[in-house]
C-alpha positions as CSV (number, residue, x, y, z in Angstrom):
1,X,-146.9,-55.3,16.6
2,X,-146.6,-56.9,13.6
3,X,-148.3,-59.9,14.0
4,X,-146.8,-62.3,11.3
5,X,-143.2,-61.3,12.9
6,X,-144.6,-62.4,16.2
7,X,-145.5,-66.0,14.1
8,X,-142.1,-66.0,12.3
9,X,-140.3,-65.2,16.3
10,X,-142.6,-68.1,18.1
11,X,-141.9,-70.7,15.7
12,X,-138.4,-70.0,15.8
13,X,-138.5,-70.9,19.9
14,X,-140.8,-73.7,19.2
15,X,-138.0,-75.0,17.3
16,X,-135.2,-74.5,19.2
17,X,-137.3,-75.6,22.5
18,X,-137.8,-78.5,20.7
19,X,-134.2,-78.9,19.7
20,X,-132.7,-78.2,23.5
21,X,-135.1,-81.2,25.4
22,X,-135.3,-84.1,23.5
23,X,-135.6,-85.9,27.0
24,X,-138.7,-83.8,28.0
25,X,-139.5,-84.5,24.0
26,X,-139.0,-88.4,24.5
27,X,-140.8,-88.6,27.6
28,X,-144.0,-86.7,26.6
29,X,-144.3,-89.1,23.1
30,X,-144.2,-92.6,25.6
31,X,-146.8,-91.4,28.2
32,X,-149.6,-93.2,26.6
33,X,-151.3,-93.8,30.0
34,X,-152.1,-90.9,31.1
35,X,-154.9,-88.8,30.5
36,X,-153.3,-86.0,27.9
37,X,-150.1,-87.4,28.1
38,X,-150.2,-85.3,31.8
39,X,-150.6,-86.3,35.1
40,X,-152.3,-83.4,35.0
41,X,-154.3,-81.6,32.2
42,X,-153.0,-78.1,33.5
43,X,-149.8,-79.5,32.4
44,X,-150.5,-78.9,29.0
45,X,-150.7,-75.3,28.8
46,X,-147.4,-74.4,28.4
47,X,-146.0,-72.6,24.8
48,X,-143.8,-75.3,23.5
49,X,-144.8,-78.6,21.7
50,X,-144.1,-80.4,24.8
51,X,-143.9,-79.7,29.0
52,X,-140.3,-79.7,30.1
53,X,-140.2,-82.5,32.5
54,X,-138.9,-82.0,36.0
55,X,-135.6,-83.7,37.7
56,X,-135.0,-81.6,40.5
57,X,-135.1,-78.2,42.2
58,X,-134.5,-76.3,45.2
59,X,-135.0,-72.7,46.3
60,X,-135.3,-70.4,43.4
61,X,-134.0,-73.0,40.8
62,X,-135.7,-76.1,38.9
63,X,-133.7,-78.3,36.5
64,X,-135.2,-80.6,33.6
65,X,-134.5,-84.1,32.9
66,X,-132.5,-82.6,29.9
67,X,-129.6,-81.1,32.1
68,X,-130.7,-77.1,31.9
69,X,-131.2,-75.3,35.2
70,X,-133.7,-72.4,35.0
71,X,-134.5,-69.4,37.6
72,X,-138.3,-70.2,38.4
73,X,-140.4,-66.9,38.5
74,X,-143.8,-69.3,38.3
75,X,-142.9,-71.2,41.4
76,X,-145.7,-73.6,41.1
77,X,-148.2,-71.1,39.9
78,X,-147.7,-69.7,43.5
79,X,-147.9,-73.8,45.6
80,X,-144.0,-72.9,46.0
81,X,-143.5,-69.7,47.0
82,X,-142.0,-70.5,50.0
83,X,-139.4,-71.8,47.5
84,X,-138.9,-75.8,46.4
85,X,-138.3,-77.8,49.3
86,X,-137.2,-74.9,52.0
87,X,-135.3,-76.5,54.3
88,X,-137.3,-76.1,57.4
89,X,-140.4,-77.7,55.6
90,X,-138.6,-80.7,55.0
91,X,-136.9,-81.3,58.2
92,X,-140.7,-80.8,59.4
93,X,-142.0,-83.4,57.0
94,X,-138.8,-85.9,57.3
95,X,-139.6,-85.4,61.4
96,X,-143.1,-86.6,60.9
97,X,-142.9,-88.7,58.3
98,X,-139.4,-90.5,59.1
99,X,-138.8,-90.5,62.4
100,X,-142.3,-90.1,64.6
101,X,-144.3,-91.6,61.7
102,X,-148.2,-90.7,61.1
103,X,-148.6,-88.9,58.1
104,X,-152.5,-89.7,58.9
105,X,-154.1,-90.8,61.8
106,X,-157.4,-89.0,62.4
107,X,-155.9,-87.2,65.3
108,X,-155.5,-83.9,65.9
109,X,-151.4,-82.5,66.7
110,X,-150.7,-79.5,68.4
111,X,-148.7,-77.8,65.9
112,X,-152.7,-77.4,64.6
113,X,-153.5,-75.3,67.6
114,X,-149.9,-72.9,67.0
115,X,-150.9,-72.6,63.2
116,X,-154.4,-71.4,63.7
117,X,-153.0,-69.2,65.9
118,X,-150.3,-68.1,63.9
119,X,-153.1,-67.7,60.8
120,X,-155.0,-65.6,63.2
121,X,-152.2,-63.0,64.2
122,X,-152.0,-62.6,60.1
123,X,-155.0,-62.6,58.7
124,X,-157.5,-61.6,62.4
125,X,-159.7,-63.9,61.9
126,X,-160.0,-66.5,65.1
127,X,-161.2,-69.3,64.3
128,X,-159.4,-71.7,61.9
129,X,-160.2,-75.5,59.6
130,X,-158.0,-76.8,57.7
131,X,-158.1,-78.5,54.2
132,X,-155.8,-79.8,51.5
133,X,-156.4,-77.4,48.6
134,X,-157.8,-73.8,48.4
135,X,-160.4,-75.4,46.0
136,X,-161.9,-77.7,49.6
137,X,-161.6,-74.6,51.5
138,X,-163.9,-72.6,49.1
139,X,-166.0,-75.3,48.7
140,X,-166.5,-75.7,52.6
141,X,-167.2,-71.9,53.2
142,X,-169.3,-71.7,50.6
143,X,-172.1,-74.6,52.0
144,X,-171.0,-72.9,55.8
145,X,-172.3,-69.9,54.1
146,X,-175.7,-71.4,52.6
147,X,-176.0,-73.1,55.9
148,X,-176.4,-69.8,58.2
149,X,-177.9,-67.3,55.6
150,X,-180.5,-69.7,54.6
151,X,-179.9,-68.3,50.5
152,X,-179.0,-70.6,48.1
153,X,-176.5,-68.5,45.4
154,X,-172.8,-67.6,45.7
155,X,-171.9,-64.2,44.2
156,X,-168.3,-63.8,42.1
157,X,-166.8,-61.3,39.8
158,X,-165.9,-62.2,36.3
159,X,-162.6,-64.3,35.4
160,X,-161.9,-64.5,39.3
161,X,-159.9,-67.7,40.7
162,X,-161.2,-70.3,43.1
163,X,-159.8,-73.1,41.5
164,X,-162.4,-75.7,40.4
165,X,-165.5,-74.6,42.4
166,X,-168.3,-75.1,39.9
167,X,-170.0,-72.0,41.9
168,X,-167.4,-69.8,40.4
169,X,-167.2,-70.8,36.5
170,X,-169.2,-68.0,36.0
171,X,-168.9,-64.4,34.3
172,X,-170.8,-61.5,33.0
173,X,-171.6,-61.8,29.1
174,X,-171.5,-59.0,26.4
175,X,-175.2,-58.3,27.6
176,X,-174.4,-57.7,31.2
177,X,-175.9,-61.0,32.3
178,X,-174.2,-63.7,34.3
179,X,-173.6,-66.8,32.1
180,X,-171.6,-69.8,32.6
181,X,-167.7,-69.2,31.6
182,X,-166.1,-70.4,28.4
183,X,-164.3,-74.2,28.9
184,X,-166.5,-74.5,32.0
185,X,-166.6,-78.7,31.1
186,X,-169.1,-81.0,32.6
187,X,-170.8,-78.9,35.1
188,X,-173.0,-80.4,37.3
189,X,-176.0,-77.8,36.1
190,X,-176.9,-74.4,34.6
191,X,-174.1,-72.3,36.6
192,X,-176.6,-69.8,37.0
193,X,-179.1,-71.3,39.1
194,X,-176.1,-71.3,41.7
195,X,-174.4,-68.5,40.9
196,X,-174.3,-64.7,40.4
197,X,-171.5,-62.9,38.4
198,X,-170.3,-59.5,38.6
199,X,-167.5,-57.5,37.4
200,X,-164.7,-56.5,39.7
201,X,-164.4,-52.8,40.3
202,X,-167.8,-52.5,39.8
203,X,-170.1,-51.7,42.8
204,X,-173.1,-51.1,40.9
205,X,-173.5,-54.3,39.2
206,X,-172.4,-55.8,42.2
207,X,-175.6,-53.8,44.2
208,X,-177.9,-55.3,41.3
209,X,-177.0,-58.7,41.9
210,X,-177.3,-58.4,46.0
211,X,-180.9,-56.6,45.5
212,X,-182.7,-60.5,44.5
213,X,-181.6,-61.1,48.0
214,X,-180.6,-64.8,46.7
215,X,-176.9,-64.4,47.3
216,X,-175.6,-66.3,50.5
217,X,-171.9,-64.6,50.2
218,X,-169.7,-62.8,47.7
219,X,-166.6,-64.6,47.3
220,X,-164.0,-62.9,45.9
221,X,-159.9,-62.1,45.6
222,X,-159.2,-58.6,46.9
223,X,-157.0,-58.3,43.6
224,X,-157.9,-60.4,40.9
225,X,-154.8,-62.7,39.4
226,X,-154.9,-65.7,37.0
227,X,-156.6,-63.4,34.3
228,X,-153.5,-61.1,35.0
229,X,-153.4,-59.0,38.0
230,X,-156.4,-56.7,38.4
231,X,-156.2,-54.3,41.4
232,X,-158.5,-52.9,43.4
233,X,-159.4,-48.7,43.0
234,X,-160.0,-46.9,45.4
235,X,-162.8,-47.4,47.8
236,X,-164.1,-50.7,45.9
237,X,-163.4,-53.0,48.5
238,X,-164.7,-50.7,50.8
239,X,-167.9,-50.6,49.0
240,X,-167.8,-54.2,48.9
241,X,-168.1,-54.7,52.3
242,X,-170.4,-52.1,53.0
243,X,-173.0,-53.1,50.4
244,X,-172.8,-57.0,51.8
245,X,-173.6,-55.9,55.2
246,X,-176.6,-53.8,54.2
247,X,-178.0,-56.2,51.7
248,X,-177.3,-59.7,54.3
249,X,-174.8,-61.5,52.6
250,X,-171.5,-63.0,53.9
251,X,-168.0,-62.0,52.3
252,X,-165.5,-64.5,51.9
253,X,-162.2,-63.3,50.7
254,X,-160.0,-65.8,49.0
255,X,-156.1,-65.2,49.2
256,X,-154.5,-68.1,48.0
257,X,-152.5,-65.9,45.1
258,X,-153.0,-62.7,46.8
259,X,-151.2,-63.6,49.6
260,X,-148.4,-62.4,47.4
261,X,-149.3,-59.0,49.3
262,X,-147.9,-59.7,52.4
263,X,-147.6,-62.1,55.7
264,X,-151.1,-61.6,56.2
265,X,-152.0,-61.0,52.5
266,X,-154.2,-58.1,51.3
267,X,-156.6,-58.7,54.3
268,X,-153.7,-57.4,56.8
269,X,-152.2,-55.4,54.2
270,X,-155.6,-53.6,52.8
271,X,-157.0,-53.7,56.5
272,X,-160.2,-56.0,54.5
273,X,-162.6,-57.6,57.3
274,X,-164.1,-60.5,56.1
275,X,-166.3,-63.4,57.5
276,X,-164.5,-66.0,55.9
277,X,-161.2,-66.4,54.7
278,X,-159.8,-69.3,52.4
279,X,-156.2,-69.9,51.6
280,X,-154.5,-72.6,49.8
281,X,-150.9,-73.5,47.7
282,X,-148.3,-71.5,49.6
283,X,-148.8,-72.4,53.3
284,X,-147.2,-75.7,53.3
285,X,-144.3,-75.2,51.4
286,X,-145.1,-77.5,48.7
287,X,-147.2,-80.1,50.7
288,X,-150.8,-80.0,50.0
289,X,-152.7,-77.5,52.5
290,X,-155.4,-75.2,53.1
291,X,-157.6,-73.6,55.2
292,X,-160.2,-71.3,56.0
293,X,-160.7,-68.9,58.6
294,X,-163.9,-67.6,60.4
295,X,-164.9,-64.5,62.4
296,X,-166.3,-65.2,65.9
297,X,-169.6,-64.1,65.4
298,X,-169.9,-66.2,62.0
299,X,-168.3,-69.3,64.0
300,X,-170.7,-68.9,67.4
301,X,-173.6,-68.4,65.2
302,X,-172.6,-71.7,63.0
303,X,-172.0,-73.5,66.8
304,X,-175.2,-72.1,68.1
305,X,-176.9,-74.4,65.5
306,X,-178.2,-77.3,66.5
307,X,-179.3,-78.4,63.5
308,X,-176.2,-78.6,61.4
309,X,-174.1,-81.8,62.0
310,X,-170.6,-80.1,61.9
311,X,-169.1,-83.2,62.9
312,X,-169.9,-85.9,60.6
313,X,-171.9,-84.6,57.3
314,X,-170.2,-81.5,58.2
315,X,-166.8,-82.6,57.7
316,X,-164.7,-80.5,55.1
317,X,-164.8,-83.4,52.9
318,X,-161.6,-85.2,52.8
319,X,-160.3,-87.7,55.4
320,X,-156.5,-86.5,55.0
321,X,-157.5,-82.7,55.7
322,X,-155.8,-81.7,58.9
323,X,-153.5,-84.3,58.8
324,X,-150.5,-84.8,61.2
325,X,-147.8,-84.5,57.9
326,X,-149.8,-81.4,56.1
327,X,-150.0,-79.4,59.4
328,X,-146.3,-79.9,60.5
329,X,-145.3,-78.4,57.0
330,X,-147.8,-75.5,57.6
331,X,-146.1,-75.0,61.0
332,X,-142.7,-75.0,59.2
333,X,-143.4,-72.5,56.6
334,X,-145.3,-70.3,58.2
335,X,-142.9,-70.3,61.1
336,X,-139.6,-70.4,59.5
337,X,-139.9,-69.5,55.7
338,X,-142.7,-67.5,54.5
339,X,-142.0,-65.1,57.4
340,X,-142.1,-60.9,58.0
341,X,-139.0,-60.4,56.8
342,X,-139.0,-62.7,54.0
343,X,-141.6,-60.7,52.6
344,X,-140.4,-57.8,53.0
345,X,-137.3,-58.9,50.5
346,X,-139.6,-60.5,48.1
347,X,-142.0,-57.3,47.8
348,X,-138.6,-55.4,47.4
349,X,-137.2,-57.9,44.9
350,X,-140.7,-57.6,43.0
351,X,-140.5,-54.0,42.9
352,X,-136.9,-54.5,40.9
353,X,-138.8,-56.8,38.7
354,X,-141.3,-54.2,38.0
355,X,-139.2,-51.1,37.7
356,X,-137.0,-53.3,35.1
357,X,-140.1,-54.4,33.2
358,X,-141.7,-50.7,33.2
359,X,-138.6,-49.7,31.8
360,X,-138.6,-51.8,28.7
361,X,-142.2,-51.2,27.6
362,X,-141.4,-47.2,28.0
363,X,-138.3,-47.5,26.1
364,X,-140.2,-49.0,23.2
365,X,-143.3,-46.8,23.7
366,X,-145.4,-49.9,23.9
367,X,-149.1,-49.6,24.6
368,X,-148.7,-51.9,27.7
369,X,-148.6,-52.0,31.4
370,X,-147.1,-53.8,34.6
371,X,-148.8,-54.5,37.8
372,X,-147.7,-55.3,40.8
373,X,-149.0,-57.1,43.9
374,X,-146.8,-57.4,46.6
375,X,-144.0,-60.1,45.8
376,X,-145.9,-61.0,42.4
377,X,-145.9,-58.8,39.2
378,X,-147.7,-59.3,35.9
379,X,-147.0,-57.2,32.4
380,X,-150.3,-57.1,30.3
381,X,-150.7,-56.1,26.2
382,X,-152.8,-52.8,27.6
383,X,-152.8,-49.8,28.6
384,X,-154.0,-48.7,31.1
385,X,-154.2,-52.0,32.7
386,X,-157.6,-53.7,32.5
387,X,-159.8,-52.3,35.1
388,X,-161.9,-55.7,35.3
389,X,-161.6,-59.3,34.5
390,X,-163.5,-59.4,31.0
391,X,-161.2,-56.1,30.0
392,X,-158.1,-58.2,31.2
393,X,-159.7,-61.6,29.2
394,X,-159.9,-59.1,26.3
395,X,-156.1,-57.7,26.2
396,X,-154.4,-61.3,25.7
397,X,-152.3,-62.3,22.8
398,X,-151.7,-65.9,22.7
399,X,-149.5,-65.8,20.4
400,X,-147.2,-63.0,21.8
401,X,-147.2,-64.6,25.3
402,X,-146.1,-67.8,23.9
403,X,-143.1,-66.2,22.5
404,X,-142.5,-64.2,25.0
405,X,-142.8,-67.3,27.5
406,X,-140.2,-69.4,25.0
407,X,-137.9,-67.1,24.5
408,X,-137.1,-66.8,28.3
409,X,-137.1,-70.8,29.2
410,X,-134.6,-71.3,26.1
411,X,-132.8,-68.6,27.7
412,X,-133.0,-70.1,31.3
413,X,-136.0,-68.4,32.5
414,X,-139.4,-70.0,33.6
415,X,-142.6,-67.9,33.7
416,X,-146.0,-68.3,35.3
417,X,-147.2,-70.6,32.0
418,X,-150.7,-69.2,31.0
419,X,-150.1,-65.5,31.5
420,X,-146.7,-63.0,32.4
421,X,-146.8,-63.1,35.8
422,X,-143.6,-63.3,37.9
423,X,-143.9,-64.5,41.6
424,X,-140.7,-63.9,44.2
425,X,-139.8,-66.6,46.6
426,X,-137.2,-66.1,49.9
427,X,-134.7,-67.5,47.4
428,X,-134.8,-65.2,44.9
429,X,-132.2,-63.1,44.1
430,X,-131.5,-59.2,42.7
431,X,-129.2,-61.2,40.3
432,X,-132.3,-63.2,39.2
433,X,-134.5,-60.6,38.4
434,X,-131.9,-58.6,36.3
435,X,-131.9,-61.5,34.4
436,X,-135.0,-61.6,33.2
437,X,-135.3,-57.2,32.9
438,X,-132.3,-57.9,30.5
439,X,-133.7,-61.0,28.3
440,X,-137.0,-58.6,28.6
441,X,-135.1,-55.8,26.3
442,X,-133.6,-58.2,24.1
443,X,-137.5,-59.8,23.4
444,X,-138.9,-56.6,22.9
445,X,-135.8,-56.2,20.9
446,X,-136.1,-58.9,18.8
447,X,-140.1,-57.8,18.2
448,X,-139.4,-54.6,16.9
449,X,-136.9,-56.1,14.2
């Protein structure tokens, strides 16, 4: 594409983004306190000159403070896909919150004991902690990990997502060795004296890194997602596992986007056997959650150990994990929302998105390609689609995506903001995704002059 057309097409949106919100404008200039002008730095990556600002939203809908609804195919970068405030997750929460009271109290509730259980009919694993982010849940696994294997290095594959984990800000360099990944701020030390890399899809490289016979665990999504959706070919997860086993080393598989695959994410879907399972975002409904799961023989062998305080320095780090209001909104959504057959209507609804989107590159003859993982899809500027996470880190147009991102939210449409990724929600409608398959054509429209 021509590339100073792509300029001329993205400064147009800037503008008229600009134009459309001068609340969210407004608002941005006079937040002088805060750290980027964010309450979050994450905040900041969005395509305009500004972050729209929120005033409400429900279901498959958000609204700005400047008065324009949009249908929300980012969903929270996956935290809401149950959809924003479902109403079962907030009669949960108003019940705990309002009317028993307790949000925290350092004491266990049984609805802990029905969502373990309910984790386990998903995901097979039986034994179940909880957290308040995916990024605790990794963390925990990874020291439970270190703890019983005695090995002091976590293995990952390049450009995979564990949220802030300094273990995982790694990735394989243009010389095939592991090296700490670009941004990676402040870390703590040389990522590689904790970690190994390796790139996804790639079993050899992965049995290079196992034979030092450092690495505690491989932890890893069974599809990668935030570089763009990477999936898995055939017989690479199965040569995963079967090269962990043989070389010592625990697998932990972390699902907290690809649980877009189904109720029991790509573990139940893929029929994956891990040792450790971490999940994060979606489960609550909105309300910070997590978890991890572990098989019985890794739980009995971490109980057998007298040695390791799992009650005190053993704790998953955070005083409010487990707590009374975070488990009654996992009970809700997992129960009520983010069921069977909800997924079976967003994985249908996806696979509308994806046919639409197909369509569009094809009738342009475009050199790029969609993916799809359950009730999330993802168009990237290749083709075929990246194999592995530095090929996927290699195909991005920053440029192009910001357009592309623009001219959907001035048109009422809000992406996934970093890459094109659209994520279904119970909410969601066929109505909804036609939408966007039509302002789709009339992008790539608008692109080819």
């Amino acid at each position: 594409m021509d590339s100073s057309r792509i300029r001329r097409l993205l400064a147009e949106e800037i503008a008229a983004s600009t134009a459309r919100n001068p609340r969210s404008r407004d608002a941005y200039g006079r937040a002088q306190h805060l750290f980027g002008r964010v309450p979050m730095t994450w905040m900041n990556k969005n395509a305009g000159a500004f972050p729209l600002y929120l005033e409400s939203a429900r279901g498959a809908r958000v609204q700005d403070i400047d008065g324009h609804e949009y249908i929300d195919f980012c969903l929270g970068d996956t935290g809401a896909m149950a959809g924003h405030s479902p109403a079962p997750v907030a009669e949960a929460v108003d019940l705990r919150f309002r009317e028993k009271g307790g949000a925290t109290a350092m004491l266990p509730t049984e609805d802990a004991e029905w969502v373990g259980a309910e984790l386990t009919r998903r995901f097979g694993l039986p034994r179940w902690s909880f957290s308040l982010t995916a990024t605790d849940a990794n963390r925990w696994a990874i020291r439970l990990a270190r703890a019983v294997t005695d090995r002091p290095k976590i293995l990952v594959n390049s450009y995979s997502y564990h949220g802030s984990v300094d273990e995982s800000l790694i990735v394989v360099g243009p010389d095939g060795r592991s090296t700490s990944r670009p941004g990676n701020v402040g870390a703590p030390c040389d990522v590689t004296l904790t970690s190994r890399a390796a790139e996804f899809n790639d079993l050899d490289g992965l049995e290079r890194e196992l034979a030092h016979g450092d690495v505690a665990a491989v932890l890893m999504e069974p599809a990668l997602t935030n570089i763009g959706i990477v999936l898995p070919e055939p017989g690479y997860l199965e040569g995963v596992r079967e090269l962990t086993r043989r070389h010592g080393t625990l697998l932990i598989n972390d699902e907290t986007h690809t649980f877009s695959a189904g109720p029991g994410g790509c573990t139940r879907a893929w029929g994956l056997d891990p040792d450790i399972l971490t999940i994060g975002k979606a489960i609550g409904g909105g309300i910070p959650s997590g978890a991890y799961g572990l098989s019985q023989q890794l739980a009995d062998r971490l109980l057998d150990r007298a040695d390791l305080d799992l009650v005190d320095m053993g704790g998953v780090g955070g005083t409010l994990a487990g707590n009374a209001l975070s488990v009654a909104a996992m009970r809700a959504t997992l129960e009520h929302v983010l069921t069977d057959e909800a997924f079976a209507r967003m994985c249908a609804l996806s696979e509308r998105f994806e046919d639409g989107v197909r369509k569009g590159i094809e009738s342009y003859g475009l050199p790029w390609s969609v993916s799809r993982l359950g009730a999330r899809t993802e168009y990237r500027f290749a083709s075929p689609a990246p194999r592995t996470g530095t090929e996927s880190a290699a195909c991005a147009d920053g440029d192009l995506e910001d357009f592309l991102h623009l001219w959907m939210a001035n048109r009422g449409v809000l992406m996934t903001p970093f890459h094109n990724m659209a994520l279904m929600c119970p909410d969601t409608t066929e109505a909804d995704v036609d939408t966007h398959t039509a302002l789709f054509a009339q992008a790539l429209a608008a692109l080819a002059g």
